[in-house]
N, C-alpha and C positions, 0 to 999 in steps of 0.2 A: 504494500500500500504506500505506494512513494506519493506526498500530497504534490499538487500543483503549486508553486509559488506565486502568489501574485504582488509585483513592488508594483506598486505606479504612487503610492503615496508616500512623502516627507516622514508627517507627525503619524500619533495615535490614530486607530481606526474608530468612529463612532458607532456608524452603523451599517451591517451588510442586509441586502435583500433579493431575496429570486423574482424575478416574475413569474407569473402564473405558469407560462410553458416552460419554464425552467431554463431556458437555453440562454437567457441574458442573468447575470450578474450584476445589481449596484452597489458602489460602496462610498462609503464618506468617511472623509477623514478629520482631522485638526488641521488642516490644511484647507484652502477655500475651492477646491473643485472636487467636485463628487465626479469619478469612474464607472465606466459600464465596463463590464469583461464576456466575453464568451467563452460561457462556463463549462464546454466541452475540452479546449486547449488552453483556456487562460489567457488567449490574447484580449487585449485590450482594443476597446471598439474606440473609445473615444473621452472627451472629459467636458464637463459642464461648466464653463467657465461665464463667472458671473460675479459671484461672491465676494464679498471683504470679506468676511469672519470666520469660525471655527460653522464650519455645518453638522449641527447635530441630528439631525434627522433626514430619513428618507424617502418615499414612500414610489410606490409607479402602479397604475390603473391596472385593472384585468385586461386589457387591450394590447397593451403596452405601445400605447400610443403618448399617453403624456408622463412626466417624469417631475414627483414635487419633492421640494428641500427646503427647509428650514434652519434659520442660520443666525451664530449671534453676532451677525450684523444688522436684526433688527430685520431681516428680508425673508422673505417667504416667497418664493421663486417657482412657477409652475415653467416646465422644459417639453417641446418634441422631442422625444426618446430620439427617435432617424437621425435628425437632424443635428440637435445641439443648441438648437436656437431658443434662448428665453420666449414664452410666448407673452406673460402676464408676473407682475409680481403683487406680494401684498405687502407694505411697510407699518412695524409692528412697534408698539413704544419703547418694548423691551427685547430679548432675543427669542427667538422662538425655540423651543424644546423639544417638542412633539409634531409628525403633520402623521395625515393616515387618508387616503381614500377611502368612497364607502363601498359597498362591493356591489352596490350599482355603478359605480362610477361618479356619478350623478355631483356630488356632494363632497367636501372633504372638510375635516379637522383640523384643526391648529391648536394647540397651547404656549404660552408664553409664560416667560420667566416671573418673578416679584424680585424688580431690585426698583431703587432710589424712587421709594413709594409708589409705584405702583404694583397694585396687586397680580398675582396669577390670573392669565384667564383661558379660558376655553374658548375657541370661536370655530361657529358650522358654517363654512361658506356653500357658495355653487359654483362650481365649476363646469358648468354645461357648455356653456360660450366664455373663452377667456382671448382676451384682444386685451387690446392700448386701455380701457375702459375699468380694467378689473382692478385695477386698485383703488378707484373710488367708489365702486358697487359697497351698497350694505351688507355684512353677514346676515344669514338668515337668523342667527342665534346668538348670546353673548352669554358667557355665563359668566360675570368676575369672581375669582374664587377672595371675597374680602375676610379677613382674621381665618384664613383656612389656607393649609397648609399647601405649597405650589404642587401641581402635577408634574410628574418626571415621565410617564408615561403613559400612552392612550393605548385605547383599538374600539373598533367600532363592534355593537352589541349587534343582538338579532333582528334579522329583517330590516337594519337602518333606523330602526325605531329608535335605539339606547346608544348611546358611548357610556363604555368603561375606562372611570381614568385612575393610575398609580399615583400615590401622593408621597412627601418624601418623609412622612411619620410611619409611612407601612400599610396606610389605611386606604382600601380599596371603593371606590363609589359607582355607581350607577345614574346616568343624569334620561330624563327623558327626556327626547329632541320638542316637542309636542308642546310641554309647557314650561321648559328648561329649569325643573325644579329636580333636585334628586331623590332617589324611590329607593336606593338601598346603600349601605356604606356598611364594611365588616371590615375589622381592625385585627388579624391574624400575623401581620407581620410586625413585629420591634423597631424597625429601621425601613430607612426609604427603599419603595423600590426603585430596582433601575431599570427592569424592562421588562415589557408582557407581551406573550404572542398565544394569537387564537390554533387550537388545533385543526386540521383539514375540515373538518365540516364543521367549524365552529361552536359545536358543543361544551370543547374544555376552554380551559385558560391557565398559560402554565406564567408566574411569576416570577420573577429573579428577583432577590434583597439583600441589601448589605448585612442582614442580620443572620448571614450564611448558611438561609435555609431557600429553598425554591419551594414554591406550591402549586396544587391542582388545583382548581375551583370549576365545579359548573357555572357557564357561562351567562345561565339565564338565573339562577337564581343567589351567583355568590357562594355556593355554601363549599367549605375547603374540604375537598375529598383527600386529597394525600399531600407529604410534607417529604421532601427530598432533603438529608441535611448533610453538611459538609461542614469545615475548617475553617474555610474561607469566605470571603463576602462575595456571594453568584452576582456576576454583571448580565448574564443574557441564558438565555435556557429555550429551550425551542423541543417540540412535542413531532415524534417520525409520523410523516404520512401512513405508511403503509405495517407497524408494530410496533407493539405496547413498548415505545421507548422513550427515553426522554433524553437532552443531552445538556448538561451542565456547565458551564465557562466563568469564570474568576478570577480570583487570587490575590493577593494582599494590594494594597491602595498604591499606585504606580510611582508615589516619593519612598516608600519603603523597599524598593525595588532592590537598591542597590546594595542592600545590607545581609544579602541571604545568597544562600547559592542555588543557582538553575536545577541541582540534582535533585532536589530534595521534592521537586513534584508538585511545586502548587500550581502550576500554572499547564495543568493537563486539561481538556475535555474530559468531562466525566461520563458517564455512559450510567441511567439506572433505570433498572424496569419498572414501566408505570406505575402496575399496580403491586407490585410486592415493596417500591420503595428502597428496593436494594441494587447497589454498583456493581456491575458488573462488566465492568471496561472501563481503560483510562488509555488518553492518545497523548502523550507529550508532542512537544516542538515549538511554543510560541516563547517569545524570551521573555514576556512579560504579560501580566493579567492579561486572560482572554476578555474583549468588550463585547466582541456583537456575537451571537450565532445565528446558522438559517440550516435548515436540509433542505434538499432540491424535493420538488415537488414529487418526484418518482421514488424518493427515500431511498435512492444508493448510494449518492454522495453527500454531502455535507460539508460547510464552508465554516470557516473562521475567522475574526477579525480581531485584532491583537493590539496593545501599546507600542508595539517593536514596528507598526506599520504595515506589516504584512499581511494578508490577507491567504489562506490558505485552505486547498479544495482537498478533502480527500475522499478516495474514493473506497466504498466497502469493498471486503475483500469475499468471497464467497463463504467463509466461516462465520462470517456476521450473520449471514440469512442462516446457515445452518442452526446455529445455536438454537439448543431448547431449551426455557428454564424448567427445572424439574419441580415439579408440585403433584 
């Protein structure tokens, strides 16, 4: 299982993403261009150039027609995937943290920072028509999050109806789009999350926390089916398409980095079965916390996204599909 390398990026990676058909790759870094790659060889297609600031989020339509990022330079940038060309941006008071498509396409998400008094907020835009025009359009929704703690991470709930957003207390919410009021909030994690990704049919929702544990949660009603725990503080955790797998990424806070040595294994993928909870695989190779993870939508590969800037594909080995756990 030799991974594919991918450098195109300087700084840290923030966040990687597959498109639906799998075959493209996006990634963002600390660096101000977000990369597409083709995720069969790892060549790189191209780079999103736009950006001042650190782009911390990423997202791209089911279509993979349009391509949005979110960036703390306060820009919120909607892109033609083909092309390269900004179509639309939106400018935000503070940096944006979060974007997400809805899985009509139709709609999309943002969240924003709380620094130099202004609060967190949520905002529903449309993205149906985006031209010259789209940054003065009104969102459809605002939600300010005021004496509540900022959102570090989104995904959109069922049917388009809900977003679920990550807060950085640990505490999980539910807003309805409808009357932009919130219908459910559960407080199972200790520490902020750092990122949540819906399963293939979006039934589960797996969580990553600083409080070095990942969770399961049904999607529609919140409630924490299972607890993944580890050592270290999970940056990004991601649920296999195709078996009961889960796969875990971390490791100690990237200024503690240089005090410890690379053998000692914190900075592995972890591998553990859905529902028994237990590890059962660990992949070295990054030199430092892993931040983002994805599996390819066919669940043979799987990508990584690291501090060390690398981004990295590996591919299962046919022992992975063998494995049975015994029960």
């Amino acid at each position: 299982m030799k991974p594919l390398m991918l450098h195109g990026h300087e700084r840290s990676i923030t966040q990687i993403k597959y498109n639906r058909d799998g075959d493209l790759l996006f990634s963002s870094a600390k660096d101000n261009h977000p990369c597409v790659w083709y995720s069969i060889n790892g060549e790189r297609l191209g780079t999103y150039e736009g950006h001042q600031g650190v782009v911390w989020a990423i997202d791209v339509d089911w279509e993979t027609k349009r391509f949005m990022s979110g960036a703390g330079d306060n820009m919120l940038m909607i892109w033609d995937v083909q092309t390269g060309k900004a179509l639309g941006k939106i400018e935000a008071k503070t940096s944006v943290r979060t974007c997400n498509f809805s899985y009509s396409g139709n709609m999309a998400l943002y969240s924003t920072d709380s620094t130099m008094g202004n609060p967190s907020e949520i905002f529903i835009i449309d993205v149906r028509t985006v031209d010259s025009s789209f940054s003065t359009n009104d969102p459809i929704l605002q939600i300010p999050l005021t004496n509540a703690p900022k959102a570090t991470s989104m995904v959109w709930g069922n049917l388009d109806e809900v977003v679920i957003s990550g807060h950085d207390n640990g505490d999980l919410a539910q807003w309805d789009l409808r009357t932009g009021k919130k219908i459910n909030l559960v407080s199972e994690h200790a520490k902020s999350i750092n990122d949540m990704q819906l399963s293939k049919d979006g039934g589960f929702l797996i969580t990553a926390s600083r409080d070095c544990t990942a969770k399961l949660f049904d999607a529609d009603t919140l409630e924490c089916l299972k607890t993944y725990k580890t050592e270290r503080p999970v940056n990004s955790a991601a649920i296999s398409p195709i078996l009961d797998h889960v796969v875990l990424g971390g490791g100690q806070d990237a200024m503690d980095v240089t005090t410890t040595s690379t053998r000692v294994g914190k900075f592995d993928a972890r591998f553990f079965h859905l529902v028994f909870e237990e590890e059962f695989g660990r992949v070295k190779g990054h030199f430092g916390p892993i931040n983002s993870l994805a599996f390819h939508p066919d669940g043979k590969t799987y990508a990584s996204g690291g501090e060390d800037g690398y981004v990295r594909l590996h591919q299962f080995d046919p022992s992975y599909f063998d494995f049975k756990f015994d029960y």
